[in-house]
N, C-alpha and C positions, 0 to 999 in steps of 0.2 A: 504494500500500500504506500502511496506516495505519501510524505508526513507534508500531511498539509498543518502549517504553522496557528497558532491559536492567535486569535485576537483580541488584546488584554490593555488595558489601561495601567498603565506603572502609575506606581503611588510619589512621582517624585517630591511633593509637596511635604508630604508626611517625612518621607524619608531626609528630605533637606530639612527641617526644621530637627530631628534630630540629631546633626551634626553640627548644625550651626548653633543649638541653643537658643533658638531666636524663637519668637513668639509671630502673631498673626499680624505685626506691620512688617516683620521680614518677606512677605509674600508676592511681594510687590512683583518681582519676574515671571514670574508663574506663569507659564500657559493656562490658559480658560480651561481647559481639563481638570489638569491638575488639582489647580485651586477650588473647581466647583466640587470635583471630588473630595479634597480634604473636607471642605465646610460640611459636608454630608456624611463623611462617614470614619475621618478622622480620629475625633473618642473612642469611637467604636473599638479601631484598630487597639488606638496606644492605650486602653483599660484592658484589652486580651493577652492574659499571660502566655498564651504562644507568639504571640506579635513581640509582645518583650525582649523573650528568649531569642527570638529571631534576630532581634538589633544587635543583641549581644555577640553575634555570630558574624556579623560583617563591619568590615573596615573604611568603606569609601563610601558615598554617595553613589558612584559607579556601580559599584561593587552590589550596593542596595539593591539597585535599583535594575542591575541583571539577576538577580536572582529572586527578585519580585518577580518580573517577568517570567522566569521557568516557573519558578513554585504554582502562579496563577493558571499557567496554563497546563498543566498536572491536573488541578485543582477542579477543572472542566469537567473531565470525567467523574468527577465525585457529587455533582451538581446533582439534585433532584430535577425530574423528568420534567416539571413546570417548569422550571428555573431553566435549565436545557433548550427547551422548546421556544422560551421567552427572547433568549438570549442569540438564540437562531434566527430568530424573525428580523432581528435588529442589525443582527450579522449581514442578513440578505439587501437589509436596507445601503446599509455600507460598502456593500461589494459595488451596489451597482450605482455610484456616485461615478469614478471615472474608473479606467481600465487602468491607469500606475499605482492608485489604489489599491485597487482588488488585487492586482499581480501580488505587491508587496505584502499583503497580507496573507497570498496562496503561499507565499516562502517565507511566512512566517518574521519576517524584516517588519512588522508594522511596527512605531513606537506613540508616544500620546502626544509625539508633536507628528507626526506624518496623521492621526489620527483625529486630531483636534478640529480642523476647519469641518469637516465631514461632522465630527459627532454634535458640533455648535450648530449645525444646521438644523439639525432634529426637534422634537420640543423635548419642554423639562421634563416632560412624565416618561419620555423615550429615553430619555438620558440618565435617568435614573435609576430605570430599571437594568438600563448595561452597565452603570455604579454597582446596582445591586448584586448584578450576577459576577464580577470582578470581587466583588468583595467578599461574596461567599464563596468561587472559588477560592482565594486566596485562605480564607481562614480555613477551607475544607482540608488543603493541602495541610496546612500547618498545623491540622489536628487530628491529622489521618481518617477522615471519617471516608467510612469503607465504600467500596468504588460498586456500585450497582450492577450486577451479572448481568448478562448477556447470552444465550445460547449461541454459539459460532455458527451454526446450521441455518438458525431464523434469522443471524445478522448477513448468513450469505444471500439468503432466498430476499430479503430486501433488497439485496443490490440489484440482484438477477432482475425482480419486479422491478426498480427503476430503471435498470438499461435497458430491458425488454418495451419502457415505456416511451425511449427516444428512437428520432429518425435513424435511422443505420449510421450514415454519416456521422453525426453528433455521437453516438456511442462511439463508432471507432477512433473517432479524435480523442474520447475521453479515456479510451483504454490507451490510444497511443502516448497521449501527455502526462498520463498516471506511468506507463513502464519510461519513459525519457525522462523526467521531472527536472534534473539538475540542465538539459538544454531547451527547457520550452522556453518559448518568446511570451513576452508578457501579455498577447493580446492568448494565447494556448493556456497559460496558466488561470490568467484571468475566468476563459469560458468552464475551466475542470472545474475549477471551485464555485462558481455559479450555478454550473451543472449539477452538482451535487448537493448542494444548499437549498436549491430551488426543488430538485425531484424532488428530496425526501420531505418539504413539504407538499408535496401534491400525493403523498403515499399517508394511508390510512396511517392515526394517529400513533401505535405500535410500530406499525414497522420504520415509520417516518425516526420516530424518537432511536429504534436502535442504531440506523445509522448516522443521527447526530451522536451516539456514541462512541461509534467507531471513528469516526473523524476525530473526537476530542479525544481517541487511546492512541491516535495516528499524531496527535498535536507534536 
């Protein structure tokens, strides 16, 4: 399976205030992301004694702030199937803003400044809910809460139904740019990941959900 990259909001705001000491007039560079996400879920984080522990664990702002990024997107998979399904719809909205978007996001390169003008376009209650679902990823990871099974059989017979449910052409592009992945052209990667976002919601609510799981055990 090609690992198609997860799509995650880094906590930089959070994580720069830790290091710097600084309080909420430090915030002033922020990307709009960023900052709207600490205002929203900020305490949340820094009152969670795994979040704690977590700080205690890395040296840089960099350093934070890559490995917020892995852990969140780990964290996908452990999502409950609402949260999953929510987090999908918003996903689908984001891909298909432009096409160097959606690439960077199929390789997994998005960051919350490539992500930022995109997610500022949305409204607050859309924006919130992709807040939401980053943030329970993120604490899911950091608190191991166990990752929802799957049968391998019923997640292949989903796929089978969605390819079975594309033109010929469009499946064979999607098999060719899933086995090539490291030389698709951005507009190849762009369509795999659309492709796959979009089927599994047009695939009853079960099968649609398991392979949004598969994708986020592929992140």
């Amino acid at each position: 399976m090609w690992l198609i990259g997860g799509l995650l909001v880094a906590l930089v705001a959070v994580l720069a205030l830790r290091f710097r000491g600084g309080g909420a007039e430090d915030r002033g560079g922020e990307d709009p992301v960023s900052e709207e996400f600490t205002l929203l879920y900020g305490a949340r984080l820094t009152g969670d004694p795994a979040w704690q522990e977590f700080l205690r664990t890395v040296h840089s702002p960099a350093e934070a702030q890559e490995a917020v990024r892995r852990l969140t997107a780990r964290g996908v998979g452990r999502l409950d199937d609402v949260t999953l399904r929510a987090r999908a719809a918003i996903l689908r909205t984001l891909l298909a803003s432009d096409v160097g978007l959606c690439a960077t996001v199929a390789r997994g390169q998005a960051t919350t400044v490539t992500l930022a003008p995109a997610l500022m376009r949305l409204d607050v209650a859309t924006r919130r809910s992709w807040y939401d679902a980053g943030a329970k990823a993120l604490l899911a990871e950091l608190h191991q809460t166990p990752i929802p099974t799957a049968p391998a059989d019923a997640t292949d017979a989903a796929f089978r139904t969605l390819l079975g449910r594309l033109p010929p052409e469009e499946s064979a592009r999607l098999r060719d740019v899933t086995a090539h992945a490291t030389g698709a052209s951005d507009a190849d990667a762009c369509a795999a990941i659309r492709t796959l976002y979009d089927g599994a919601a047009t695939l009853p609510e079960a099968e649609g959900t398991l392979i949004l799981r598969a994708l986020a055990k592929a992140s």
